[in-house]
SERO-4910 file (N, C-alpha, C, O; in steps of 0.05 Angstrom, whole numbers):
BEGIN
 pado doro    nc1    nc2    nc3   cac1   cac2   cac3    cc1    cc2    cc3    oc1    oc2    oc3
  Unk    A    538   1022   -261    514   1013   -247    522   1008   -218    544    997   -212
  Unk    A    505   1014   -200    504   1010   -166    475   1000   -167    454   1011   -174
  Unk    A    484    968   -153    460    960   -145    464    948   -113    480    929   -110
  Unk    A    446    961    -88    448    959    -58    424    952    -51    409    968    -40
  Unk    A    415    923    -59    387    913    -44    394    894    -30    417    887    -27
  Unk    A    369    879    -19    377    855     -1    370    834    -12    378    813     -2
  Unk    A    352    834    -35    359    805    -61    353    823    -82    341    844    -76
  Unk    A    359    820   -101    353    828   -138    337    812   -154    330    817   -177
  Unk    A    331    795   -142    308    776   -156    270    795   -141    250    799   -156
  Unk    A    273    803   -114    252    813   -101    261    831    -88    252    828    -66
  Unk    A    277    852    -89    278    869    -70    265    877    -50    242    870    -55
  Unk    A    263    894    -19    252    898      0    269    927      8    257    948      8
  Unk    A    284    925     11    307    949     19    327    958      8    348    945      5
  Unk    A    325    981      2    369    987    -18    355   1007    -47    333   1014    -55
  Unk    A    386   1010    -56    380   1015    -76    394   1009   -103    412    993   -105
  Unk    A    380   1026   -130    401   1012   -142    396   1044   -160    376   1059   -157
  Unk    A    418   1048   -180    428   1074   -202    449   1060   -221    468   1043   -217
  Unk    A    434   1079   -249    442   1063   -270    448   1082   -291    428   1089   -304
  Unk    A    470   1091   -299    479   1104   -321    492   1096   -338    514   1086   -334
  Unk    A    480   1098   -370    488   1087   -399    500   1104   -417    494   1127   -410
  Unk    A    512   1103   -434    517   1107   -466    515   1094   -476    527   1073   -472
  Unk    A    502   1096   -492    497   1073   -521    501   1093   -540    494   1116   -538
  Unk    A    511   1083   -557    527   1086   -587    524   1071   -607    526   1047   -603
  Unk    A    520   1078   -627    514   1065   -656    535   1077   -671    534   1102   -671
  Unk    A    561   1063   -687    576   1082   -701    570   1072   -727    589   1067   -743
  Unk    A    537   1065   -738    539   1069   -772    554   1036   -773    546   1025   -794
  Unk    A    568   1021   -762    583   1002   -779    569    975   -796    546    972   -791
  Unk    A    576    965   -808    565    942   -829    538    953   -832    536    977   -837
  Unk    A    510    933   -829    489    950   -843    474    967   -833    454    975   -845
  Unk    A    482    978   -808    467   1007   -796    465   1024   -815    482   1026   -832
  Unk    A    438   1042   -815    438   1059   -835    441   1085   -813    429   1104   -824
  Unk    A    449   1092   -792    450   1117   -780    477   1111   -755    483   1088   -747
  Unk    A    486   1130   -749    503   1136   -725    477   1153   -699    466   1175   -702
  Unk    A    475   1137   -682    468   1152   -660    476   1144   -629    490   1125   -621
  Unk    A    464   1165   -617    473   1163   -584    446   1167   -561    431   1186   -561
  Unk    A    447   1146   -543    433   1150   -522    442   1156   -498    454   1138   -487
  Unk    A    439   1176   -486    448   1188   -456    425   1175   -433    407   1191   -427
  Unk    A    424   1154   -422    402   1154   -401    410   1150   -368    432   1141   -364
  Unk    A    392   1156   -346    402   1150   -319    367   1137   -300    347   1149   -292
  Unk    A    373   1111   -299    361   1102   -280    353   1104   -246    366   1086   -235
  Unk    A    344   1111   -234    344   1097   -201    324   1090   -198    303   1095   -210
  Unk    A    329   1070   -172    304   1064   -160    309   1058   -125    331   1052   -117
  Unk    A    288   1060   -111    291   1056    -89    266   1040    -72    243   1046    -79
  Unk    A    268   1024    -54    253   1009    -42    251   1007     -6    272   1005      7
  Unk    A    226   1009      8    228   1010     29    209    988     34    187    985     23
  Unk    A    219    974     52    193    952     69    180    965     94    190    978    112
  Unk    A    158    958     89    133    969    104    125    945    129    107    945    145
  Unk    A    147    926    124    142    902    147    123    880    137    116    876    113
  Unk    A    113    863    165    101    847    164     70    854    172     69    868    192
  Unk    A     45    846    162     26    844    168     10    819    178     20    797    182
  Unk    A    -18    826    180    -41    807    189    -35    780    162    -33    756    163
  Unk    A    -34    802    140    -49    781    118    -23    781     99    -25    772     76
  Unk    A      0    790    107     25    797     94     54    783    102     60    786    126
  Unk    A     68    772     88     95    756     92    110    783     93    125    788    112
  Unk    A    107    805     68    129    828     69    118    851     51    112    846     28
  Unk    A    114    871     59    114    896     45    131    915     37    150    925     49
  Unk    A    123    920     14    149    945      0    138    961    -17    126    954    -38
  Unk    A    144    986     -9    139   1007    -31    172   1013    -41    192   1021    -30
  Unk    A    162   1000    -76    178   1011    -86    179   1031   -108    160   1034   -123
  Unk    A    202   1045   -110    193   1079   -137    221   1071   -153    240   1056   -151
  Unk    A    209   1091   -168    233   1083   -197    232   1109   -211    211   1122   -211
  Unk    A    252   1117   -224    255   1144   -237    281   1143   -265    305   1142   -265
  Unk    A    268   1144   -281    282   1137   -314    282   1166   -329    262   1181   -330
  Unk    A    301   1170   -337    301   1201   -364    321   1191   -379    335   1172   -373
  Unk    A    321   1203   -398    349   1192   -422    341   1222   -442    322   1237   -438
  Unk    A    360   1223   -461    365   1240   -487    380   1234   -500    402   1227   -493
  Unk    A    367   1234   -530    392   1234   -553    399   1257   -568    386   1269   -586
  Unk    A    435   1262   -551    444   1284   -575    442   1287   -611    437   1305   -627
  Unk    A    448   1259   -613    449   1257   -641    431   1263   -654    436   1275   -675
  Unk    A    402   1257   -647    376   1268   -656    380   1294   -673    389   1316   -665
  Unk    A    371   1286   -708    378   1318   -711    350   1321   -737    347   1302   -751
  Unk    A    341   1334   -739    320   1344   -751    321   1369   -770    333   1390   -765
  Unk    A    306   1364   -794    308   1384   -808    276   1390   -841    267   1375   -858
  Unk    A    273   1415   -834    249   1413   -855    250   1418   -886    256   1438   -898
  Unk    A    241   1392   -897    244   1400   -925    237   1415   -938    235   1435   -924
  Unk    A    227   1423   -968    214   1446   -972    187   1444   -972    170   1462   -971
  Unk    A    181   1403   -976    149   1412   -987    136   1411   -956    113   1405   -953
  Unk    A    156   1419   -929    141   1421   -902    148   1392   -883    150   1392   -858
  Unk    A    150   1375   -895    162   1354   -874    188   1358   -860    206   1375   -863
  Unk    A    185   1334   -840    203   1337   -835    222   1312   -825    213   1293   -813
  Unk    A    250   1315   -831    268   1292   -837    281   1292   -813    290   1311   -801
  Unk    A    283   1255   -801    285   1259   -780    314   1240   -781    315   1219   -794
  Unk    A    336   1249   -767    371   1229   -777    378   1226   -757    371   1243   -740
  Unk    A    397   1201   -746    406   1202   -727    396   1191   -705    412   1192   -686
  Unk    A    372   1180   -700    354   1179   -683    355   1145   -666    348   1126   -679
  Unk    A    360   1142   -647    363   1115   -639    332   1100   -649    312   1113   -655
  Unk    A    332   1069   -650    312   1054   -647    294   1057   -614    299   1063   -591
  Unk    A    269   1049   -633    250   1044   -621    257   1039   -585    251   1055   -567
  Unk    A    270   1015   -582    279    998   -563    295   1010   -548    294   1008   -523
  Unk    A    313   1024   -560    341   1031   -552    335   1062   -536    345   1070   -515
  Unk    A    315   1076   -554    315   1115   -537    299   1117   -520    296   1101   -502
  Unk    A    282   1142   -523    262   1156   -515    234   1147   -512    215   1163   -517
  Unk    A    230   1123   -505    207   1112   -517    188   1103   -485    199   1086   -471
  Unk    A    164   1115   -477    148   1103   -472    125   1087   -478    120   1089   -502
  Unk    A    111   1074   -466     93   1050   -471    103   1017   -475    123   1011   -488
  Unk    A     88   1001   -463     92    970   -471     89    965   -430     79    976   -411
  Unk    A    106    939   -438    113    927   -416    121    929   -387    112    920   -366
  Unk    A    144    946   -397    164    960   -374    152    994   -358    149   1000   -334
  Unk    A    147   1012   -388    140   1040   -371    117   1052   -386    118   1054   -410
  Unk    A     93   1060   -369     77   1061   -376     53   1032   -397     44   1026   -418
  Unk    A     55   1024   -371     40    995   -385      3   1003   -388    -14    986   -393
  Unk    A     -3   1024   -385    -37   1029   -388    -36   1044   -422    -54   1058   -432
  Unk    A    -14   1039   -434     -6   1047   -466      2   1027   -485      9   1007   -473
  Unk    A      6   1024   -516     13    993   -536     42   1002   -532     46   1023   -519
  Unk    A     60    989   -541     92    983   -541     90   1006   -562     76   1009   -582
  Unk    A    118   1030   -545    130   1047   -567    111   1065   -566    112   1081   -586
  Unk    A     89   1070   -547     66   1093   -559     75   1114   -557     58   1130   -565
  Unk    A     96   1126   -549    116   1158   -545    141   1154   -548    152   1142   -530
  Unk    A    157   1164   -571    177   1171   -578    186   1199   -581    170   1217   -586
  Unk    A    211   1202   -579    219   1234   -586    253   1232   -573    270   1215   -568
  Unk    A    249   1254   -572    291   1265   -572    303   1256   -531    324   1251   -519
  Unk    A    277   1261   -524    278   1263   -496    268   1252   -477    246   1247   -487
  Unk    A    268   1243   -453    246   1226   -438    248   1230   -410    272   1229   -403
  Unk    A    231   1235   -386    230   1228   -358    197   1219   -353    176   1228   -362
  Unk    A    206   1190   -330    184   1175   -324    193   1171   -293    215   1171   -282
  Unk    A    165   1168   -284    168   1164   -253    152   1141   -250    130   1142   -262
  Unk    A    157   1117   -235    128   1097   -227    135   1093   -184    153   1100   -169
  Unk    A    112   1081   -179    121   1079   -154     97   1056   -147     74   1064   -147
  Unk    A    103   1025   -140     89   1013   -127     86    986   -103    106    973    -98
  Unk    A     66    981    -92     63    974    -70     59    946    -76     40    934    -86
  Unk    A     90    935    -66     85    901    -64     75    895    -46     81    906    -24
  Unk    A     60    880    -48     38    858    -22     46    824    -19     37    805    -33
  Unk    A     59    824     -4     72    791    -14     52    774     13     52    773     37
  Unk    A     39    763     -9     12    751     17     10    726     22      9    709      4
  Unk    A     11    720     58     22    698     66     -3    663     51      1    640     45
  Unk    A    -25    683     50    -47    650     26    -34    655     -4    -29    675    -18
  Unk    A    -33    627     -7    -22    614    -26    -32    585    -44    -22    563    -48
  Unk    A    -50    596    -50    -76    568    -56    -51    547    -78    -56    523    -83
  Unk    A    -31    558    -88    -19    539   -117     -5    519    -91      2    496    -98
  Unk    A     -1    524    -66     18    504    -54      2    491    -43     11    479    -24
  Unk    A    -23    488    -47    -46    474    -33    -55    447    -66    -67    426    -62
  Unk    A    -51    451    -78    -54    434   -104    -26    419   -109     -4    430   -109
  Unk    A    -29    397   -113     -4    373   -114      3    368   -141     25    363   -150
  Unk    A    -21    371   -153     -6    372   -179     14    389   -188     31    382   -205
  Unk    A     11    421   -174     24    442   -185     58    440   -173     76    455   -181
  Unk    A     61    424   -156     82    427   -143    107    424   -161    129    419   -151
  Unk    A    103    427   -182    132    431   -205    136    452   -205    161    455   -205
  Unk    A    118    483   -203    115    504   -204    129    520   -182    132    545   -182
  Unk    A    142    497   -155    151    511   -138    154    543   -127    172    560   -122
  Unk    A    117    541   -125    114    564   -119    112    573    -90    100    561    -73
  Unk    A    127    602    -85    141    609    -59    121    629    -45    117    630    -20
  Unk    A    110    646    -63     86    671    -53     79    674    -85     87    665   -106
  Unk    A     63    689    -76     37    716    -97     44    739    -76     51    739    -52
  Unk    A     40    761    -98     44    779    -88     14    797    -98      4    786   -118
  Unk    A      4    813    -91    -18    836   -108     -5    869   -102      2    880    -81
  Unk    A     -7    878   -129     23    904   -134      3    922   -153      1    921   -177
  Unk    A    -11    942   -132    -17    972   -146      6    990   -154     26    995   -142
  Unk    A     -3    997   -176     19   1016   -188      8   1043   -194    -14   1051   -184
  Unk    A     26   1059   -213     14   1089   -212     38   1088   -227     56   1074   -219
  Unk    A     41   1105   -252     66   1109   -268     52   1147   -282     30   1157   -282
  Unk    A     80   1160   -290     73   1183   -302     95   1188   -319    116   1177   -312
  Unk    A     97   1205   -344    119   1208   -359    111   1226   -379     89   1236   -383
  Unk    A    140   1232   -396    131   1249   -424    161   1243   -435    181   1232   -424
  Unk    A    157   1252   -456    172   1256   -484    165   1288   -490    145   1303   -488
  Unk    A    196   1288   -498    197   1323   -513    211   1318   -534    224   1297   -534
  Unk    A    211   1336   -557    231   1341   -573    257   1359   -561    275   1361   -577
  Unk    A    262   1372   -537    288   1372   -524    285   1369   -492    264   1360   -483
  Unk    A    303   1375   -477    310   1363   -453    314   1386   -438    333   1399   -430
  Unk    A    277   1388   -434    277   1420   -414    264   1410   -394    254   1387   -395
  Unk    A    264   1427   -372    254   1422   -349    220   1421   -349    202   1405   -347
  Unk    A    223   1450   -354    198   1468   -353    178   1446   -372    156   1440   -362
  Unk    A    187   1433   -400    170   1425   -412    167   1396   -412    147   1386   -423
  Unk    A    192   1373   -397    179   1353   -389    167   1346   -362    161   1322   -358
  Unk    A    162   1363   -345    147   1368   -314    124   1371   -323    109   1362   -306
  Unk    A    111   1379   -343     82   1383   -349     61   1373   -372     64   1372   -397
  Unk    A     40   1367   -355     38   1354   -378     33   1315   -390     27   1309   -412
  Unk    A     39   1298   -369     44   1275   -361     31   1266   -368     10   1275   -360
  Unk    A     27   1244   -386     14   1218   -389     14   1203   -361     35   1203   -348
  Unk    A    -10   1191   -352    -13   1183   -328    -25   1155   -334    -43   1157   -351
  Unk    A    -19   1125   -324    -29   1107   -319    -27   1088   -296     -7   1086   -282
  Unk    A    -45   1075   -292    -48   1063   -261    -56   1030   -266    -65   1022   -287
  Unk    A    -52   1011   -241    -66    988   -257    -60    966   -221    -56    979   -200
  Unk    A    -60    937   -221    -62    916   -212    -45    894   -224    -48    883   -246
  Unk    A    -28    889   -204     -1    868   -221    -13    844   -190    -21    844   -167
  Unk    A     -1    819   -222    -10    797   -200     27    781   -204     35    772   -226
  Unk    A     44    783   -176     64    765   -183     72    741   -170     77    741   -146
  Unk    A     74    722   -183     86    691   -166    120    694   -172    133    705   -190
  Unk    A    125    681   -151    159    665   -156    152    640   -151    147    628   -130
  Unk    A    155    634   -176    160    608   -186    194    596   -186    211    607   -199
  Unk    A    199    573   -170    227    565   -174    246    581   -179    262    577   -198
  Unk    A    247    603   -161    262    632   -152    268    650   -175    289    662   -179
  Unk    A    244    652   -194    236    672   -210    208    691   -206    187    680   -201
  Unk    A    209    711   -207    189    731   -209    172    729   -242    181    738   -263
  Unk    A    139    714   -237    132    721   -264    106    741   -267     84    730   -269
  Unk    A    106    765   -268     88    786   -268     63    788   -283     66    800   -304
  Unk    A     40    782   -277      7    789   -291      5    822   -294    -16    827   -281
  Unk    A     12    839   -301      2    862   -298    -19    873   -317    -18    869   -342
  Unk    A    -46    889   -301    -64    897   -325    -61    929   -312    -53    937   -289
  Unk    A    -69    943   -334    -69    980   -333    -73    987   -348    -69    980   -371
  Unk    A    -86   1010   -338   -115   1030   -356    -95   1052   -364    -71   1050   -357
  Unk    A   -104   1072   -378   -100   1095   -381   -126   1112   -390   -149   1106   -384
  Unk    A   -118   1134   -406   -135   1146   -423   -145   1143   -447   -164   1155   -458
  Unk    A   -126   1122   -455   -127   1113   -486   -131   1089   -485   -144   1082   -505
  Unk    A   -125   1073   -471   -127   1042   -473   -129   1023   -447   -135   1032   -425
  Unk    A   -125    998   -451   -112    989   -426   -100    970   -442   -106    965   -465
  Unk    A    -78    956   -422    -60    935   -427    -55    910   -411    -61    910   -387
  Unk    A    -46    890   -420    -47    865   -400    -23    851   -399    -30    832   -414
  Unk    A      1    846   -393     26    840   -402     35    814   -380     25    811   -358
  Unk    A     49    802   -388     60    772   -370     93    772   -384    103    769   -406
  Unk    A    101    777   -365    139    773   -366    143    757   -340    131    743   -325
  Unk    A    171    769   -347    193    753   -319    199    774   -312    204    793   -328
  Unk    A    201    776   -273    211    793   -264    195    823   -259    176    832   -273
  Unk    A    206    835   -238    185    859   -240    204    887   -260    227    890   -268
  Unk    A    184    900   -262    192    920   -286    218    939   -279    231    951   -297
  Unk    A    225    940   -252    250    954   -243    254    936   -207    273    941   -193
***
């Protein structure tokens, strides 16, 4: 991992790249051996200061992974048996929280994956929670308001031609405070199939 920003709690500038193996070797009660190949980046530019703005940043992010191990095969009465295959959590998986949030957790799985998102922090200088006395436990620093735009797919292998086309597309409105020098994220987003509404810590990359 290389990470080159100018904080990691909120980034503004830099970057960061992220390459894994993950491995399952079957031991105690695993019922499978598998492997995940994935590579992260992301990059961030500030757009400065505005009228109605402390700091702007467009930031993008770009995720793919594959698992070799993935191995498949059809039985006679036509199914088909699938071995080897990482968890839910662990592979190929869009939807939920993190990528593609206008989808439910886990809504695309398969052998293969590339996702792109790219969005625009607004870190805005009104701040009505520091205007309330009661809230002042909440040590809150900014709000931010963060349009997004995300796109991705899953294949059963790791072609060009066939994960470039084709994209699940969702878009949406993130609301984030730092609270006592944590990032905690409101995000809501539509898609084609659903929409979603999620509250974590931290922004999604």
């Amino acid at each position: 991992a290389y990470y080159n920003t100018d904080w990691p709690t909120n980034p503004s500038v830099g970057s960061s790249q992220y390459i894994s193996i993950t491995q399952d070797f079957g031991w105690w009660e695993s019922p499978d051996t598998w492997t995940f190949i994935e590579f992260e980046a992301s990059k961030y530019f500030s757009v400065g200061e505005s009228n109605w703005a402390h700091q702007r940043t467009v930031a993008l992010n770009f995720w793919t992974g594959h698992s070799p191990s993935w191995n498949e095969e059809t039985l006679p009465d036509g199914r088909i048996d699938v071995t080897n295959r990482p968890p839910f959590y662990e592979g190929a998986t869009l939807g939920g929280f993190y990528r593609m949030r206008g989808y439910p957790v886990d809504r695309f799985n398969d052998r293969s994956v590339i996702y792109a998102t790219a969005e625009y922090r607004y870190t805005l200088k009104w701040n009505p929670i520091q205007r309330v006395s009661w809230l002042d436990f909440l040590q809150s620093d900014w709000i931010q308001l963060v349009p997004f735009i995300e796109g991705g797919r899953v294949a059963n292998d790791y072609s060009v031609s066939t994960l470039f086309k084709d994209w699940k597309v969702d878009a949406g409105l993130g609301f984030r405070f730092l609270f006592a020098g944590a990032v905690v994220r409101l995000d809501f987003a539509a898609s084609d199939e659903s929409t979603g509404i999620w509250v974590m810590f931290g922004h999604p990359f």
